[in-house]
C-alpha positions in Angstrom: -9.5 60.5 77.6 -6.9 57.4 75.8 -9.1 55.4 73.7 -9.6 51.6 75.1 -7.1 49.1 74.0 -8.1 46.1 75.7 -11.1 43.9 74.8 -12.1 40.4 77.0 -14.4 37.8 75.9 -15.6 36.3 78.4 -15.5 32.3 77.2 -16.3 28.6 78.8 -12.6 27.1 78.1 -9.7 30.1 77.6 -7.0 27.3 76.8 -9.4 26.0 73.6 -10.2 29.9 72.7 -6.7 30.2 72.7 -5.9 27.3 70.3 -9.1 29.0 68.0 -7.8 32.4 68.4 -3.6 31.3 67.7 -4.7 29.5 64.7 -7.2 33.0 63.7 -4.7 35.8 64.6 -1.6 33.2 63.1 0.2 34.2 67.1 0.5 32.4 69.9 -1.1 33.8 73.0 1.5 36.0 75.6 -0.1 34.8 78.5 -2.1 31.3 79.1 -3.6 29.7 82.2 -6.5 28.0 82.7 -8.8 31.1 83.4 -7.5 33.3 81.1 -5.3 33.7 77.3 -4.0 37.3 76.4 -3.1 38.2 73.1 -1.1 41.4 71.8 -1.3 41.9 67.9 1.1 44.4 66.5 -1.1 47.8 66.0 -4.4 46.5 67.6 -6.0 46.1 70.8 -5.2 43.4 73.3 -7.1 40.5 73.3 -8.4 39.0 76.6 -10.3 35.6 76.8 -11.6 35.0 80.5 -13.5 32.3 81.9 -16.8 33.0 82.3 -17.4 31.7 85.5 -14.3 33.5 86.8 -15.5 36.4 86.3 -16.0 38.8 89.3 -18.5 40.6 89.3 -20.5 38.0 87.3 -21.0 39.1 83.5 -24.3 38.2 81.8 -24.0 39.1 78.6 -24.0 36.2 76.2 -21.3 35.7 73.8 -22.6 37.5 70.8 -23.5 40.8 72.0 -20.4 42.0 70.7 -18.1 42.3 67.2 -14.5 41.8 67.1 -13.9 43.5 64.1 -11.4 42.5 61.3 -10.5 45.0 58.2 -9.4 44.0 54.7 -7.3 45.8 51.9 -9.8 44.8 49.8 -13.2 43.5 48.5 -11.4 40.5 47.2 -9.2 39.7 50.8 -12.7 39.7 52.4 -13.9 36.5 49.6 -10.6 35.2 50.5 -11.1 35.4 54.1 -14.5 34.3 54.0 -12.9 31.2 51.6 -10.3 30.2 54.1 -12.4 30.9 57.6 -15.0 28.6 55.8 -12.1 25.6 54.8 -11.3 26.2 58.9 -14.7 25.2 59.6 -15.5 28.3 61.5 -19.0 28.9 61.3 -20.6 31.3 59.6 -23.3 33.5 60.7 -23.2 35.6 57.0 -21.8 35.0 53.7 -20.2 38.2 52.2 -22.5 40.7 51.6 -22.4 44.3 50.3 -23.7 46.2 52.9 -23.8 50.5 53.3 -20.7 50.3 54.5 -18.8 48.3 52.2 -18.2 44.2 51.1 -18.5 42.5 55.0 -19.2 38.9 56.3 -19.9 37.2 59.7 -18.4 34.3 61.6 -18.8 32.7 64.9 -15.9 32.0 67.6 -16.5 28.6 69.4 -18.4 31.0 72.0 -20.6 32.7 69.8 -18.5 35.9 69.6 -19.5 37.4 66.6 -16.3 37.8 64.0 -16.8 40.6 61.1 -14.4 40.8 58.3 -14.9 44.1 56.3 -13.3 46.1 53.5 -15.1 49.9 53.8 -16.8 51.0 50.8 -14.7 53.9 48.3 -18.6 56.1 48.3 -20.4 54.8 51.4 -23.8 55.3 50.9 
């Protein structure tokens, strides 16, 4: 079975989780209408954002029951990202941390989807 390559987030306004997401991923959005943005990043998964109360059937998860997940080179880039996300005025939910998995932090999206930045540890524990 192919691996998924397509997340949604389901969202109150796709044209204003667009504008937070372009300015975040530094790429404008290939597709854009008032009930849903699509992005494509080179080597990742598609990004959906759908409007929540377009949504058939009806989700009910909350934003914030999932991680869009965001790896760095290095335990450095993630203090840097943490830095500039921060200057953004993205909220954060954690500073950098080293956790058993290596140097990680948490930041919001304007719906509460949780954003982790991570560099993976050289001798996980």
């Amino acid at each position: 079975m192919p691996l998924p390559n397509f997340v949604i987030l389901y969202v109150d306004d796709p044209e204003a989780s667009a504008a937070f997401y372009e300015r975040l991923l530094g790429r404008p959005p290939v597709e854009l209408s008032s009930t849903f943005a699509m992005f494509v990043p080179e080597g990742g998964p598609r990004l959906g954002l759908w409007k929540s109360d377009a949504v058939s059937p009806a989700a009910s998860a909350p934003g914030g029951a999932v991680e869009l997940v965001f790896v760095e080179e290095t335990d450095a880039a993630v203090d840097a990202r943490h830095a500039e996300w921060r200057a953004a005025g993205l909220e954060i939910l954690q500073d950098p941390v080293h956790a058993e998995f290596g140097r990680t932090f948490t930041a919001a999206d304007p719906d509460g989807h949780r954003l982790r930045v991570y560099h993976v540890a050289e001798n996980p524990r």
